[in-house]
C-alpha positions as CSV (number, residue, x, y, z in Angstrom):
1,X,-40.0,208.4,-20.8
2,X,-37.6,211.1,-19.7
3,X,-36.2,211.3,-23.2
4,X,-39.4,211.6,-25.3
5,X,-40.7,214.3,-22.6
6,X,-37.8,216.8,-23.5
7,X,-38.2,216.5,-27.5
8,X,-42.1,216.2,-27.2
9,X,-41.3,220.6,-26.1
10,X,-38.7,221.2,-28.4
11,X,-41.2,219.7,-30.8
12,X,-43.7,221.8,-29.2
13,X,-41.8,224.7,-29.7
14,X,-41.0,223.6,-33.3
15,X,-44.3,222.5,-35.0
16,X,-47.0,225.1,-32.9
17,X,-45.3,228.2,-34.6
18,X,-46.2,226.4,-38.2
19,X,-49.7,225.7,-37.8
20,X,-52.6,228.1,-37.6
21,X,-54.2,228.7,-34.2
22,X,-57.7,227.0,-35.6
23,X,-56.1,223.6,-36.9
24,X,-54.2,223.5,-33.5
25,X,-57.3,224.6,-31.5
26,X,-59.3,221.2,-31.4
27,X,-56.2,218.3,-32.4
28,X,-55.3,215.6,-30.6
29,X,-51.8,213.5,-29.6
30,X,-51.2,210.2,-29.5
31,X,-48.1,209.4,-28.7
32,X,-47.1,205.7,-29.4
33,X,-44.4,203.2,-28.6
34,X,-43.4,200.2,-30.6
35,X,-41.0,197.4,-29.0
36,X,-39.5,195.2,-31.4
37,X,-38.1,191.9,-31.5
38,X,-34.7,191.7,-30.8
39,X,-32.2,192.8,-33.6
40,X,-35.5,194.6,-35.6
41,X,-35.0,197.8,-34.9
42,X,-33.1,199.1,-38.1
43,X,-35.6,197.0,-40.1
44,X,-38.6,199.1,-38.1
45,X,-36.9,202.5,-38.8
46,X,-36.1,201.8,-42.1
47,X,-39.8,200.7,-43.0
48,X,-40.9,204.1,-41.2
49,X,-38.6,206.1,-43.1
50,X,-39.0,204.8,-46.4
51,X,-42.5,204.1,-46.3
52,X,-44.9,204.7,-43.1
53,X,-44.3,208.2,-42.7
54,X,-45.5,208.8,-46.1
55,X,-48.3,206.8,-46.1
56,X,-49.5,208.8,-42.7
57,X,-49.2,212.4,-44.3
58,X,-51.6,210.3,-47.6
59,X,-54.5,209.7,-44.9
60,X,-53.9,212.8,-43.1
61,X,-51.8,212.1,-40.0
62,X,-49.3,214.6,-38.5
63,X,-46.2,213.6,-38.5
64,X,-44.2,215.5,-35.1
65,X,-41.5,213.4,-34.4
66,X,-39.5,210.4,-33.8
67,X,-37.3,209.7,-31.3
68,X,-35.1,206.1,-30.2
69,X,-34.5,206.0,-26.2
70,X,-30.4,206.8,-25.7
71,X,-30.3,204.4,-22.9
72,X,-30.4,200.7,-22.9
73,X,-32.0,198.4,-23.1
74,X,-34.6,200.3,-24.4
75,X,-32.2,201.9,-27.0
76,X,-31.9,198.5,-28.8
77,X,-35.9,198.0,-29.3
78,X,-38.0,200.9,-28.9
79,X,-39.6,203.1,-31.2
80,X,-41.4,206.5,-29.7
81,X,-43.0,208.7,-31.7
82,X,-45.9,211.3,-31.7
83,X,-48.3,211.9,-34.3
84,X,-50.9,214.6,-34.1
85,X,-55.1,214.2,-35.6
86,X,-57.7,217.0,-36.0
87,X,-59.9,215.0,-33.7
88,X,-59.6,211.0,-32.1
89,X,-62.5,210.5,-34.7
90,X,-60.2,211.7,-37.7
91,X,-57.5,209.5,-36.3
92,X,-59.7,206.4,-36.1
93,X,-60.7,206.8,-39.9
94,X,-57.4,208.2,-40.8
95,X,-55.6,204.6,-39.4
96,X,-58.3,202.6,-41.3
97,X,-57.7,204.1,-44.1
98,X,-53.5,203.8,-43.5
99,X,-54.4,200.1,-42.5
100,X,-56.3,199.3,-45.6
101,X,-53.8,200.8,-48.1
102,X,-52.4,198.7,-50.7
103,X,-49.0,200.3,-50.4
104,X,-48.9,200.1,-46.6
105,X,-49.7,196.1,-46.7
106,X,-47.0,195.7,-49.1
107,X,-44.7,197.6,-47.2
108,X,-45.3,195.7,-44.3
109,X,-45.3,192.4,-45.9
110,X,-42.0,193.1,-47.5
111,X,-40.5,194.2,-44.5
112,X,-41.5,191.8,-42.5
113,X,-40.1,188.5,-45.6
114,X,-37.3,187.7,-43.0
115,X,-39.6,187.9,-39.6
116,X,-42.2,189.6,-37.4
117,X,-40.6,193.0,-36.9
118,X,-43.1,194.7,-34.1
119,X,-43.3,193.4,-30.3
120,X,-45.7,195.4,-28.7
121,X,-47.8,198.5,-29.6
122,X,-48.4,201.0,-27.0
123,X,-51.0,204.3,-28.1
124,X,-51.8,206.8,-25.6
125,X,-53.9,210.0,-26.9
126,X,-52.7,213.3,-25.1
127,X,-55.2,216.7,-24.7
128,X,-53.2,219.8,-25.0
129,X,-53.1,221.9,-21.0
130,X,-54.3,225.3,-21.4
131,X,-50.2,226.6,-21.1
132,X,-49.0,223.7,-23.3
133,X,-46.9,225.7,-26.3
134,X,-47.6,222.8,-28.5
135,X,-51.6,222.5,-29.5
């Protein structure tokens, strides 16, 4: 995950300087990877784009970035992107909450009229290191 490493600091480099060193002090990071099924990756950015992204800053979920691998085969179904939470609790309500909104189910149902767009689902929570620019 070469790729998401390096924007993960420019991010870090980015997104710390905007926040306040108390909201930074005690988040969280997941970082998450969604594999789609072959030829669903425009219809998985374009749900994200139009609607998911949204509907995470609604329920209180950070949005840092998004980022498509550059090399294949990867590049043709993967999704990577890092979100940030004031705490794993907060993200646990702040998902069922996301999960449970009207809009979001519509969303998903409408994106998904012409087929299952998501593979796999892969969540890993991250802990900021002491020297980490990004907390």
């Amino acid at each position: 995950m070469v790729v998401a490493a390096g924007a993960l600091f420019a991010a870090g480099y980015w997104f710390g300087a905007a926040d306040t060193a108390q909201a930074q002090s005690n988040r969280v990071f997941e970082l998450r990877t969604y594999t789609t099924v072959e030829g669903r990756l425009d219809a998985l950015n374009a749900r994200f784009r139009d609607h998911t992204t949204k509907l995470f800053e609604k329920h209180g979920i950070t949005n840092i970035g998004y980022w498509v691998p550059m090399d294949e085969p990867r590049s043709k179904n993967t999704l990577v992107y890092l979100l940030a939470h004031s705490s794993r609790e907060a993200a646990k309500k702040s998902f069922a909450a996301f999960r449970d909104d009207p809009a979001w189910q519509k969303a998903r149902t409408e994106s998904e009229a012409s087929g299952k767009i998501v593979e796999k689902v892969e969540s890993v929570f991250l802990a900021p290191v002491d020297y980490s620019p990004l907390k």
